[in-house]
N, C-alpha and C positions, 0 to 999 in steps of 0.2 A: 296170677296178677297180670293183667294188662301193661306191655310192654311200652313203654314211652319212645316215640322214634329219637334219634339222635339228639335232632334240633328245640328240643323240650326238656327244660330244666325240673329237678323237683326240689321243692323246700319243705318247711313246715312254719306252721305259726301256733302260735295258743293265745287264745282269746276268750273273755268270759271264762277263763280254767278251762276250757279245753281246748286239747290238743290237734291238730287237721294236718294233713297233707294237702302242698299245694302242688302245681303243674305250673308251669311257666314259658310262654315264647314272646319272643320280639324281643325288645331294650330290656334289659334288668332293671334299670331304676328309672325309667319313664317314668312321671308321675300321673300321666294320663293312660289309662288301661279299659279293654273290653273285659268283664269278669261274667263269667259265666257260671250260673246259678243253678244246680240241678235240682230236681222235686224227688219226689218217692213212685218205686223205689230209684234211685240213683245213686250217683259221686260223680267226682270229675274226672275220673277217667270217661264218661258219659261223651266227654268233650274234646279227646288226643285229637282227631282229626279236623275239628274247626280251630282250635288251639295251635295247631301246625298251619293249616289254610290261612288264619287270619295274623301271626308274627311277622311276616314280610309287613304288615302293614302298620302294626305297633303294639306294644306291651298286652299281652294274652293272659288274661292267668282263670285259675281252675279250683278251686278247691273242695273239698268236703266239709259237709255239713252238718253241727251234732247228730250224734247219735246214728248215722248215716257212713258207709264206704268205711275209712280206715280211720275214722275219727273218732275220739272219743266218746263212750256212750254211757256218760255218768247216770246211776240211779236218779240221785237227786237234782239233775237240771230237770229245770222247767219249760218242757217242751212245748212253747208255744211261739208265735209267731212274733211277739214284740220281740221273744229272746234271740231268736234267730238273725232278726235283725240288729242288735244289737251285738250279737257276733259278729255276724257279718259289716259291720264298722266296726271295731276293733281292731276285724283280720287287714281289712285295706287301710288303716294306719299303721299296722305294723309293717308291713309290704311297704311304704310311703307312698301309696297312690292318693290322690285329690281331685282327682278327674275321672270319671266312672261313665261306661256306656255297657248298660248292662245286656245281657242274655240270659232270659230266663224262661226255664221251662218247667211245669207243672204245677207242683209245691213250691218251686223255686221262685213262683210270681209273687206271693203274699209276701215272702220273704224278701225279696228285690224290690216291689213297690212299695212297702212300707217304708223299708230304709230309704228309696228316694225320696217320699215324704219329707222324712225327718230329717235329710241334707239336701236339700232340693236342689241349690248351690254347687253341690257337688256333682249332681247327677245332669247325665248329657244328652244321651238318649237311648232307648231301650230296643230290644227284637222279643217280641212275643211268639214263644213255639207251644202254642197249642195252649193257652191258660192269654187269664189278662181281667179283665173287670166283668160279672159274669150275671147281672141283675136277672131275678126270675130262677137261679138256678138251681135244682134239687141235687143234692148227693150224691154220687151211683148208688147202685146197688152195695155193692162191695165195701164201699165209707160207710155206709149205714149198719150193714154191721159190723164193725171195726167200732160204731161209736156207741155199740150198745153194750153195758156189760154182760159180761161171762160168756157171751156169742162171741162177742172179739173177741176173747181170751182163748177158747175153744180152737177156732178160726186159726188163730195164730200156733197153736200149739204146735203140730205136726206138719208141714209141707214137702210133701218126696218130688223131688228134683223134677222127676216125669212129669207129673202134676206140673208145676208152675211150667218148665217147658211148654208144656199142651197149652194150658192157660195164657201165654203172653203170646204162642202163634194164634191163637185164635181171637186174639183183640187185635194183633195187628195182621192183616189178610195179605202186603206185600211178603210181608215173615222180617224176621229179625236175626241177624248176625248171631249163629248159635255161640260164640265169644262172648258177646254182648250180654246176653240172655242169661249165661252160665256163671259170667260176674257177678250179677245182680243176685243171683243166687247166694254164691257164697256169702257175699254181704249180706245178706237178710238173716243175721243170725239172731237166737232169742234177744238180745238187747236192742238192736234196728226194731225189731217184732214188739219189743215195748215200748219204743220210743217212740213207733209208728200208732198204736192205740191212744198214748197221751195225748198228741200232736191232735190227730182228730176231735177226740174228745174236748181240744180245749178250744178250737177253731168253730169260731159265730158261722153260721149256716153262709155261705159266702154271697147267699143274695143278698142279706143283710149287711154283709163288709160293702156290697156295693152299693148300698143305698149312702152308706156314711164315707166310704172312701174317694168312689167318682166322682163325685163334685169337687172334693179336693185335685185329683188329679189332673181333671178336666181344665183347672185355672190352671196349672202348670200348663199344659200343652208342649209336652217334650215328646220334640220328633220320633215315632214307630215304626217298625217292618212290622209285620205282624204275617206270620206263618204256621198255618195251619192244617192236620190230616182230617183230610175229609170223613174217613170211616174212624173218626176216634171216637172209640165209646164211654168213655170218661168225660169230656167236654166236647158237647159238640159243638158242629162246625158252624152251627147258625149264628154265633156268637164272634165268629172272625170280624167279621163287616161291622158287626158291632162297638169293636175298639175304637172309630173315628169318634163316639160320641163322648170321649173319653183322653184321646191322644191325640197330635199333630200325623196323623199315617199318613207315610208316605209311600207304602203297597202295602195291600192285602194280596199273599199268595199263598192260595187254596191247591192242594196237592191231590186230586181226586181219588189216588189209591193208598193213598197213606192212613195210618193208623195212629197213635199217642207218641209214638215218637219218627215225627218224620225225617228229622238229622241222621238215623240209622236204618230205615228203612228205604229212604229215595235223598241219598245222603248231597248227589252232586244236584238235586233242583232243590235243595237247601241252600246250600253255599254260595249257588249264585249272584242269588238276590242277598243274602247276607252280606258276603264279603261286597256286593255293589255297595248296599247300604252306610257298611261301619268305614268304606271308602271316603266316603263321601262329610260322615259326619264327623271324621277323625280329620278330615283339613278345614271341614270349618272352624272347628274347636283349634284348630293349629293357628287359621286366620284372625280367632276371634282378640 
């Protein structure tokens, strides 16, 4: 298990019946907080090091998400994306946050943008790492069969360590923190592996979410970073520049050697522009 530095608390919450581990820096009871959203495969350990980065500046937290990292992976939840969000507001009233500037990365977008939808009030402004509103966009390869039966099931059945190793340096060409890598691993155990089949399968082709959601979000107009690896092969990069037509961006920054997860691969021309950004939006929200 990934080591949490000093200065990072852990708690737990259960929401919607299940259980999660959270991660915590900055104030304890802020009620204004950056929450950081991971996708698949992920958890919030995904997060220790922006989670430490961004505490000197205010309430940080992290947590895991059904069926994902060390949270519960009930058979009978309903892994889909309203549920998720709906967890994920439960979890930030039970934490007493009311003020949300989110961080979301992958799978962590549908699940973060929805629920700003649905508390729009609540929400302040968001950091897109690599995912965001994606019109025109096809599956990868690897979702597609994941959303076919008995080929996902197949797929999912067996994965030796080497394999997925080999498989995540070769999606991302910086390389990835063999720590980082070997996490994801453990975590990916047959219940993730089922919860990850459901979740797909029950998820509208996401050009369609964007036919129905962007226009919604677009009236919001809540301020973005928007951060992107240019060699990601899961979402690609043409789609960065594309956020404006959808959010208030206030930088697009394209990371030319990065891969799907640039927070861990070129982790300090992350944090730059990040911690500039939630700088900045964390005193207006103080001013407001």
């Amino acid at each position: 298990m990934s080591q949490s530095p000093p200065s990072l608390r852990r708690a737990s919450v259960t929401a919607s019946g299940v259980g999660s581990p959270v991660i915590e820096a900055g104030p304890a009871r802020a009620r204004e907080a950056v929450v950081f959203v991971h996708g698949n495969p992920g958890s919030g350990t995904d997060w220790l090091e922006l989670l430490e980065a961004v505490g000197p500046l205010g309430r940080a937290v992290a947590l895991d998400m059904p069926g994902f990292g060390q949270a519960d992976k009930p058979r009978d939840y309903r892994y889909q994306v309203s549920s998720y969000s709906e967890f994920l507001h439960g979890a930030l009233r039970q934490l007493g946050i009311e003020r949300v500037h989110l961080v979301l990365h992958d799978f962590g977008g549908p699940f973060g943008l929805l629920w700003g939808l649905q508390h729009p009030d609540a929400w302040i402004s968001v950091v897109l790492i690599d995912i965001g509103v994606l019109p025109g966009y096809r599956w990868h390869p690897m979702a597609r069969r994941w959303r076919t039966p008995v080929l996902g099931e197949l797929l999912q059945a067996w994965i030796p360590r080497w394999a997925w190793r080999r498989s995540m340096q070769r999606s991302n060409p910086k390389g990835l923190p063999r720590e980082f890598v070997d996490k994801m691993y453990d975590d990916y155990d047959r219940a993730t592996r089922r919860a990850v089949l459901a979740l797909y399968r029950a998820t509208p082709d996401p050009n369609e979410a964007a036919g129905t959601l962007g226009p919604a979000l677009a009236g919001l107009s809540k301020p973005a970073l928007v951060l992107w690896g240019a060699k990601d092969p899961y979402a690609p990069v043409r789609y960065a520049e594309r956020q404006q037509e959808f959010f208030d961006v206030r930088q697009v920054v394209i990371l030319p050697d990065s891969g799907h997860w640039p927070f861990k691969d070129d982790p300090e021309a992350v944090e730059g522009p990040l911690l500039s950004f939630l700088r900045t939006q964390l005193a207006s929200s103080a001013g407001a």
